[in-house]
N, C-alpha and C positions, 0 to 999 in steps of 0.2 A: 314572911313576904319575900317575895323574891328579889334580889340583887340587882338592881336597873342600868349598872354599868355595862354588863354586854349588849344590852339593848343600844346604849349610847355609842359604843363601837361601832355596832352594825349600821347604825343611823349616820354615822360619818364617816363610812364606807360607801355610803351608795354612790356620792356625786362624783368620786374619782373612778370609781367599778365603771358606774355607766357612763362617761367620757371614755372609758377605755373601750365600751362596748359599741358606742357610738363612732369610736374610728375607727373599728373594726369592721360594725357595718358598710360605713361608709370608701372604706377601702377596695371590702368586698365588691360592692356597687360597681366600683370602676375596673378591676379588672375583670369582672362576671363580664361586663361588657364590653370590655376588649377583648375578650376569649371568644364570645359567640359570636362578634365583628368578625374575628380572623376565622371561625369554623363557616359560617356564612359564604365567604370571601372562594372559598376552598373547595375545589371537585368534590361530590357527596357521592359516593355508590349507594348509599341508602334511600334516594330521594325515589319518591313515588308520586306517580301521577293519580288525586281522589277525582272522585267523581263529585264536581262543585253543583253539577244540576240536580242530583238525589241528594244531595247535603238542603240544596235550597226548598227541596220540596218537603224536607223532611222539619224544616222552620216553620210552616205555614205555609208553603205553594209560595215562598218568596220565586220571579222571576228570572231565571239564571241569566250570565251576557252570554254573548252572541259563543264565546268558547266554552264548549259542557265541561271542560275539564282544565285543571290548572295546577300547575305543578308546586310543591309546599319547597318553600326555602327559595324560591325566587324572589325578584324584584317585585312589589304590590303597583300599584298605580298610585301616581302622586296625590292624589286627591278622592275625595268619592267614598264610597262604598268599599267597603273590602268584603268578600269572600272565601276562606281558605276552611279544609277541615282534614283532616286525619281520624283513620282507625285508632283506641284506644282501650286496652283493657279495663274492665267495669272499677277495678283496683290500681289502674294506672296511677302512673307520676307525671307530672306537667312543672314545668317551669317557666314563665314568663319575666320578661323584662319590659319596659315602658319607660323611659325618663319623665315625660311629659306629658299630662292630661289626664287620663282614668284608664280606670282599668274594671268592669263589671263582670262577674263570675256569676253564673245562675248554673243549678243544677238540673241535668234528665238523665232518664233514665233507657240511654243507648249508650251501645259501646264506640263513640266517637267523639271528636271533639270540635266542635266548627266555630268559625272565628269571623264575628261583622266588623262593622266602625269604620272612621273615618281615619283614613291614617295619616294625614294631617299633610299638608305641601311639599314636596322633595323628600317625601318618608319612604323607607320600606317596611313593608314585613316580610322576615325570613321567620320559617316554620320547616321544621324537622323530627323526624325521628322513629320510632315502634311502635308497635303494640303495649311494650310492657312503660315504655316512657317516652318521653317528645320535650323540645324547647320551641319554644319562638320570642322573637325580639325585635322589638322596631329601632331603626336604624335612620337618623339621621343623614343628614346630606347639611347640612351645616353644626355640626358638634356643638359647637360655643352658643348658639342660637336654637333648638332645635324646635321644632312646629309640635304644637302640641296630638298626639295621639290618643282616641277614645275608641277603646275593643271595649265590645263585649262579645262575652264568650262562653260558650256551653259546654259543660264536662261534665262525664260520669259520676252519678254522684259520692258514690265510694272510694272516689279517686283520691289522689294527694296532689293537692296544690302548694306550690312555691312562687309566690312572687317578690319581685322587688322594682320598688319607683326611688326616683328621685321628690318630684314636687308632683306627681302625677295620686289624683284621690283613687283610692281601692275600695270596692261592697261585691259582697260574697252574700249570697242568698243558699238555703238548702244542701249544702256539700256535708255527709257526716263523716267522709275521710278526714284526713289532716289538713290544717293550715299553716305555713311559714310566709309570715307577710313584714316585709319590711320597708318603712318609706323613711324620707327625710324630711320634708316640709306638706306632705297631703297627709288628708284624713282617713284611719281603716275602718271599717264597717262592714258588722260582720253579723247573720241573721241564721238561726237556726241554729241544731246542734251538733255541731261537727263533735269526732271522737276527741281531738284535742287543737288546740290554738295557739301558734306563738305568735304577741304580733309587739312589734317594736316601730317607735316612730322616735325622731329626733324632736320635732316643733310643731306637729302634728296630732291630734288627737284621735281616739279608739275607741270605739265606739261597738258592744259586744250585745245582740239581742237575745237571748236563747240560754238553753243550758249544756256547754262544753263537758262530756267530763274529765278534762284537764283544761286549764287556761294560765296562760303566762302573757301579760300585757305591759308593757314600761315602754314610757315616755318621759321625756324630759322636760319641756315645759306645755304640753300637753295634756288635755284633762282625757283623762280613762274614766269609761264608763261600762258599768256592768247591771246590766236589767235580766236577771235571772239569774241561775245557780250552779255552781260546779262543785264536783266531790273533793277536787283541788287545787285553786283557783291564787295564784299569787299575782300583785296587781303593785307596781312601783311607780312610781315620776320621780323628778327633782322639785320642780317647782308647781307643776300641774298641778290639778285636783284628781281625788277620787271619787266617785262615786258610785254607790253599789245600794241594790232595792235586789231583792230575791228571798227565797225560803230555803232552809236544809242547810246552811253551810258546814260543810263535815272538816275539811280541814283548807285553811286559808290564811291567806298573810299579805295587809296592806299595810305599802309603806311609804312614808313619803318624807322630804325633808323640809320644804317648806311650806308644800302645798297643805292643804285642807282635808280630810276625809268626814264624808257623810255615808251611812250605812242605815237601810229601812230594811228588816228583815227578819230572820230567827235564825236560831242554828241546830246542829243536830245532838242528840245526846252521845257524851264519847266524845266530840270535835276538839277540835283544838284549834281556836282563831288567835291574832296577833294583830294589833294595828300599832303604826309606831309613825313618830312624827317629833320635826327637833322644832320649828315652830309653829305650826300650822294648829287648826282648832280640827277639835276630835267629834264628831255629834255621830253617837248612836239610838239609836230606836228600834224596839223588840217590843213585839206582844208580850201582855203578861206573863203565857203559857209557855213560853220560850225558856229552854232550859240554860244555865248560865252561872259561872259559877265566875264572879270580875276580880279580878285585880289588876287595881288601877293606879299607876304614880306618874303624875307633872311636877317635877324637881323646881321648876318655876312658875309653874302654873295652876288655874285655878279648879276645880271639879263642882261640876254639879249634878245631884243623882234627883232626878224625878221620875226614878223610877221604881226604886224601893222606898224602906225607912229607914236604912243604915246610915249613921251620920258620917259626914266627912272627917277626917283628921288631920288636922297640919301636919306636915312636913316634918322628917327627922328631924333636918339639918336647917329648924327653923324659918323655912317657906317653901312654898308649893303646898301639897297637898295628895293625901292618902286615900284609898277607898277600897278594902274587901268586903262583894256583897253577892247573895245569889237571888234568883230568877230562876218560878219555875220550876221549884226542887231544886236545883242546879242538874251537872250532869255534863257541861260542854265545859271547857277551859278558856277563857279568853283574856290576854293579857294586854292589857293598855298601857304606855310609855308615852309621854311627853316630856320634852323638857323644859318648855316656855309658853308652850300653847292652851288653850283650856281643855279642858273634856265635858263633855257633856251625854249622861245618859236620862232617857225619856222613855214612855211606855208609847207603843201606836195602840190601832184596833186590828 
């Protein structure tokens, strides 16, 4: 059986790793927005006048204002409706900022990018850029205070998206380019199968419908959720939950330090999974047919297998508890780690 000390290592690595990750984000945040404040601020020769009346016809026949055309990277109007759009290649980069309020990503399929919503009392939106990439950001008129801001916003669906909020919620619908979404106190939500996913929240939780194939999701006390399946799927908190329901898992790794993990699913033959947890309770559930080959050790905790008939064994070191069992033939590798938490595995249908 394997050695559970570097398990324990890793597991008392995470809460100082992701405090380190979290002021990095968080740092990020503020000067990302003081940069595009001062690029905003600044003569653009790049700036282009689109055509906001064929953008608006091209929504539904929405009704353009009384000006067909509107220049990206100026002032928005304090209040109301906003209209802005840019050309965008069908593989474009987009980067968005929003401190406050939501931020809604749907995908189509043109090469442009057009932008609604309310931009909330003394806001602006500044929008720039190319063909091959663009920013836009809402800008505040009271910093310490700012009004909260709600885009949404249509992009190619092959494109790469990069966003970042403060307390402002993020949902991303149909994009199968890339996602980089990072918030502090809102929630990401994220639908369909992008090629892959980072999404990081401080107090917020993530929320993933679909199947990525890559996903990287951590939060800290925040519950991550996974309803579907990735070929490479690592899923962390501190204190949050996990939870994951899907088929196939080929290779993957949850981790948590105090939070909980729950898993309905199967994995693939060949895989290699890992759930790890210093207190939290472990509760797995696999079809019988699911291929599975367990080793299981809670250094202080308790196991229960209802899902074989392999019995449990105490503890080397005179408590907790042991458990190597397969499922399925075996065939996948999955390693379970606790150190005070229980485990628990169970058969579904």
């Amino acid at each position: 059986m394997r050695c559970a000390g570097s398990g324990w290592r890793a597991i008392a690595g995470i809460a100082p790793a992701f405090r380190v990750v979290v002021g990095v984000a968080v740092i990020g945040l503020n000067h990302g927005i003081a940069a595009a404040g001062i690029q905003a601020q600044a003569p653009s020769e790049a700036r282009q006048k689109v055509d906001v009346q064929t953008l608006a016809k091209a929504q539904g026949g929405v009704k353009a204002q009384s000006s067909a055309r509107a220049q990206p990277g100026v002032n928005a109007q304090s209040s109301g409706k906003a209209l802005r759009g840019l050309p965008l290649n069908p593989d474009g980069a987009i980067r968005i900022y929003n401190l406050v309020g939501s931020v809604r990503i749907s995908a189509w399929n043109r090469d442009s990018v057009a932008v609604r919503g309310a931009i909330g009392r003394g806001n602006s939106l500044h929008m720039g850029g190319g063909r091959t990439g663009m920013k836009m950001f809402v800008e505040g008129a009271d910093e310490r205070n700012p009004q909260p801001a709600r885009l949404e916003i249509s992009v190619p669906a092959r494109s790469k998206v990069w966003i970042k909020t403060a307390t402002a919620d993020v949902d991303v619908s149909g994009v199968t380019g890339s996602l980089d979404i990072y918030v502090v106190g809102g929630t990401i939500r994220v639908a369909g199968n992008p090629a892959d996913v980072n999404a990081e929240a401080i107090d917020g939780a993530i929320v993933i419908t679909g199947s990525p194939a890559w996903v990287r999701a951590k939060s800290a006390s925040g519950t991550v959720i996974l309803r579907g399946s990735s070929a490479d799927a690592t899923l962390s908190t501190v204190s949050g939950g996990i939870v994951v329901s899907g088929a196939g898992f080929e290779r993957a790794k949850f981790e948590t330090v105090t939070g909980s993990i729950g898993f309905n699913g199967s994995f693939q033959r060949g895989g290699s999974i890992d759930f790890e947890t210093h207190g939290g309770a472990i509760d797995i559930g696999i079809p019988s047919g699911s291929p599975a080959d367990f080793d299981i050790v809670s250094i202080a905790g308790s196991i229960s297998n209802r899902l074989t008939k392999q019995a449990v064994l105490a503890g080397r070191y005179g408590r907790g508890a042991e458990l190597s069992t397969s499922n399925g033939g075996g065939g996948a590798r999955v390693s379970i780690r606790s150190f005070k938490g229980p485990v628990t595995l169970r058969r579904i249908k």
